[in-house]
N, C-alpha and C positions, 0 to 999 in steps of 0.2 A: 566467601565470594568476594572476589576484589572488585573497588568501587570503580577502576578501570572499563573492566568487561560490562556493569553494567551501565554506565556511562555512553558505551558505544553501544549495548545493545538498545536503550530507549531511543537514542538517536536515530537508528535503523527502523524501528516502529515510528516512531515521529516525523523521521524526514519521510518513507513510503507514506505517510496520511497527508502530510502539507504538500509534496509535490502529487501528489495522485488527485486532492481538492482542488489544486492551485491547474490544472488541466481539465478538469471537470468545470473549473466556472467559465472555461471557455465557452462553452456550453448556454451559458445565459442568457436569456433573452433569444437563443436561436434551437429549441427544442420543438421538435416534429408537432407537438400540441399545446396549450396549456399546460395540461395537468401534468404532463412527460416536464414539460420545464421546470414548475415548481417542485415536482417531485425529486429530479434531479440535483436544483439547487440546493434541497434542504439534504441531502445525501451530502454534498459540496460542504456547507456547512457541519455537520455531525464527524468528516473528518479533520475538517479544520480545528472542531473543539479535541477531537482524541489529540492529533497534534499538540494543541495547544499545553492537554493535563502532561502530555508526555516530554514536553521538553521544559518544562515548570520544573520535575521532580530532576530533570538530569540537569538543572543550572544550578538546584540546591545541591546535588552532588558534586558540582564545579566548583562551587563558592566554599564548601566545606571543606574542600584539598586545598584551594587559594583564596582565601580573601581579597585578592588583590584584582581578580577577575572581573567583579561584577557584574557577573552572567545572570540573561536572564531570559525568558524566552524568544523575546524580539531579538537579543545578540544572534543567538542560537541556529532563529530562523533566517534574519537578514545580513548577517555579516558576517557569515562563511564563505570560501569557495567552492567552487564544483567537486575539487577534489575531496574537499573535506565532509560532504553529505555520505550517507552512505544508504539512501530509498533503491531497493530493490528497480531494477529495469524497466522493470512494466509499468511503471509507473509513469515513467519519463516521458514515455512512447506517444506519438504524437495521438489525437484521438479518431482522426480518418472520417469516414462517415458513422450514421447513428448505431448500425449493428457492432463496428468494430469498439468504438465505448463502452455498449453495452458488454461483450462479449471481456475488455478488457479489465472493466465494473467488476465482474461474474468472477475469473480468477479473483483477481486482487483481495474482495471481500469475504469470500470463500475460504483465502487463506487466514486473512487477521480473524475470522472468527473463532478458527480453528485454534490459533495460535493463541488467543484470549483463555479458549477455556481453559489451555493448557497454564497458563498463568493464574487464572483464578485461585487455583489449588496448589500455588508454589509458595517461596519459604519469603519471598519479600511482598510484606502486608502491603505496603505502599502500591507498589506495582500490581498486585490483585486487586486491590481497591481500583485503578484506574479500569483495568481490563473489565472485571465485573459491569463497572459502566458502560463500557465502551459495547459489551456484548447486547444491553440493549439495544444500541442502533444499529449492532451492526447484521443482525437477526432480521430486519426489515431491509436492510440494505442486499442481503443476499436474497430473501424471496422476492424483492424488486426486479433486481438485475437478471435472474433466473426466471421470473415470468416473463418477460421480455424476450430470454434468449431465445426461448419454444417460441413465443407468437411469433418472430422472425426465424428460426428455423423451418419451425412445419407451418409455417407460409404460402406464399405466392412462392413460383421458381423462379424469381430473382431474386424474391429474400434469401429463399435457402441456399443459395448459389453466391450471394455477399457472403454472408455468414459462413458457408465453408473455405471461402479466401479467408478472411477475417481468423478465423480458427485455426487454417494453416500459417498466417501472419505469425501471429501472437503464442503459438504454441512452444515454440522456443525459446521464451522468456520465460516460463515456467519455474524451470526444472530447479532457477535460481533462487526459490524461495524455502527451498526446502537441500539447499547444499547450505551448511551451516561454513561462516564465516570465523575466524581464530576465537574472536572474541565470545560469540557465538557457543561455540565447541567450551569454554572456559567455565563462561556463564551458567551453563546446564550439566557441566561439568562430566564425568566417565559416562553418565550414559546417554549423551547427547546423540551420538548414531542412534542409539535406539529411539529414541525421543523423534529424533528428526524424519526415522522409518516410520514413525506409529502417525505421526502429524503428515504426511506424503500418500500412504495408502487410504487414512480415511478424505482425506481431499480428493482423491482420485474416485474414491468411491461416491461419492457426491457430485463430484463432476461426470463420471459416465451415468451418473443416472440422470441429472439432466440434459446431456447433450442425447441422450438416446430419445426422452420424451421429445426435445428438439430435432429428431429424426438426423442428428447431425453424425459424421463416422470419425471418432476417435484417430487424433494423428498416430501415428508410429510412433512410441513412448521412448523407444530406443538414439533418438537421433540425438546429433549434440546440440549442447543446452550452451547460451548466452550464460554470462555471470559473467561479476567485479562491480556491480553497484551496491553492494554491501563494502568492498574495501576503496569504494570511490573513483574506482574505474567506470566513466560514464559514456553513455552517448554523446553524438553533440548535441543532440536537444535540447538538453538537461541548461546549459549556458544559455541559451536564448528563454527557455524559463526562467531564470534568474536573473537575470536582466530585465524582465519585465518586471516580475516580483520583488527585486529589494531597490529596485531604482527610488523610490520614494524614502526609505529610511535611508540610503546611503546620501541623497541629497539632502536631505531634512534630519539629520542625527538625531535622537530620542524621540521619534515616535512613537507612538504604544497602539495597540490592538486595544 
C-alpha cells in the first residue's frame, strides 16, 4: 500500500468529520430544545475528536516522507485550501432548517459507520484502531439522527412535507460516497468496485428501512449524483467555512486544539 493513497484517504475521512462538526456547531445554542441541543453538540464534538485521531496518523505519515514539514494536525486542519480538502459534499452543505440537519446527520453517519467496520478488519492496525473507536460514537450517532428522522417524517404534514423537500435536496449528494476516488480505488486496491458495491447496498439497505418507518418515499436511485469533494472540487460554501474556521490560527500562528 503506498503511504500516498493513504495519506489522502485519512484526509477524505478527517476533512468529512471536521467540516461536517464544524457545520453542526452552528447549531449551538440554537437547538429546537435543550436536550436536541446538548445532544447535538456532543455528536459535534465526537467528530471533531475522529477528525482530530485522523489527521494525527496522516501528519505522522507526512513528517515521515519529509521531515521538513512539520505537520501536524492543526497545519492539516487550518492551513489548507478549499482545493486542497477533500470532505465528501454533504458535508459542506449548508444546514437549512432542523429536519434538513437531521436528515443530512442520517446519511453522513450512516455512512462513516459503515465505512469503519469496513476498516476495522483491514491490513493497517493503526487505522483499525482509530475506526474501532470511532464506531463507538458513531453507533449512537446513527440511532440518534435516525430516531429523529421518523418523529419528523411520520409527524404532523408539515414535518413530513419538509422532510420530503429535505430528502429530495440532499439525495443527490449521496451517490458521492460511495464513487471511489483514484486514491481511494488504490487504497483498497482490485477489489475496491466490489468493496465500494458491498459498502452502497448495505447503506441503502439501512436507509430504506428507515425512511419507510419514516413513511418517507425513496428518491429515484437512478438520477445524477454531485461528486469532486473527494478530489477538492468544492462548493462554494465550503470557502466561507473556512474562513470562519481557520481565521483565528491563520491570524495567531501556532495555536493548538
Amino acid at each position: 500500500m503506498k503511504e500516498q493513497q493513504l495519506f489522502d484517504y485519512l484526509l477524505m475521512l478527517a476533512d468529512s468529520a471536521l467540516i461536517m462538526s464544524q457545520r453542526l456547531s452552528e447549531w449551538n445554542g440554537h437547538g429546537p430544545g435543550l436536550e436536541e441541543d446538548i445532544a447535538l453538540t456532543n455528536i459535534t464534538l465526537d467528530l471533531l475528536g475522529q477528525a482530530r485521531y485522523l489527521y494525527q496518523y496522516a501528519a505522522a505519515i507526512q513528517n515521515q516522507n519529509d521531515t521538513t514539514l512539520q505537520a501536524t494536525e492543526d497545519s492539516l486542519a487550518y492551513l489548507r485550501d478549499a482545493q486542497e480538502y477533500k470532505n465528501v459534499l454533504l458535508a459542506e452543505l449548508p444546514n437549512g432548517h432542523w429536519g434538513v440537519t437531521i436528515m443530512k446527520l442520517f446519511f453522513l453517519v450512516q455512512w462513516q459507520q459503515i465505512v469503519y467496520e469496513r476498516l476495522v478488519g483491514g491490513r493497517d492496525q493503526s487505522l483499525s484502531a482509530i475506526a474501532e473507536k470511532a464506531l463507538k460514537e458513531t453507533a449512537y450517532h446513527v440511532r440518534w439522527s435516525g430516531e429523529w428522522l421518523k418523529r419528523l417524517g411520520d409527524g404532523t404534514v408539515e414535518s413530513h412535507a419538509k422532510m420530503e423537500d429535505a430528502l429530495e435536496e440532499l439525495w443527490p449528494y449521496t451517490g458521492e460516497m460511495f464513487h471511489p476516488a483514484f486514491y481511494e480505488e488504490q487504497f483498497f486496491g482490485k477489489e475496491s468496485n466490489r468493496i465500494f458495491d458491498e459498502m452502497k447496498s448495505v447503506w441503502m439497505q439501512k436507509i430504506k428501512a428507515v425512511l419507510n418507518e419514516a413513511t418517507l418515499t425513496l428518491p429515484f436511485q437512478d438520477i445524477w449524483m454531485q461528486k469532486g469533494g473527494k478530489t477538492g472540487v468544492h462548493t462554494e460554501h465550503l470557502g466561507y467555512i473556512l474562513a470562519e474556521m481557520q481565521f483565528l490560527q491563520r491570524a495567531y500562528p501556532g495555536c493548538e486544539w
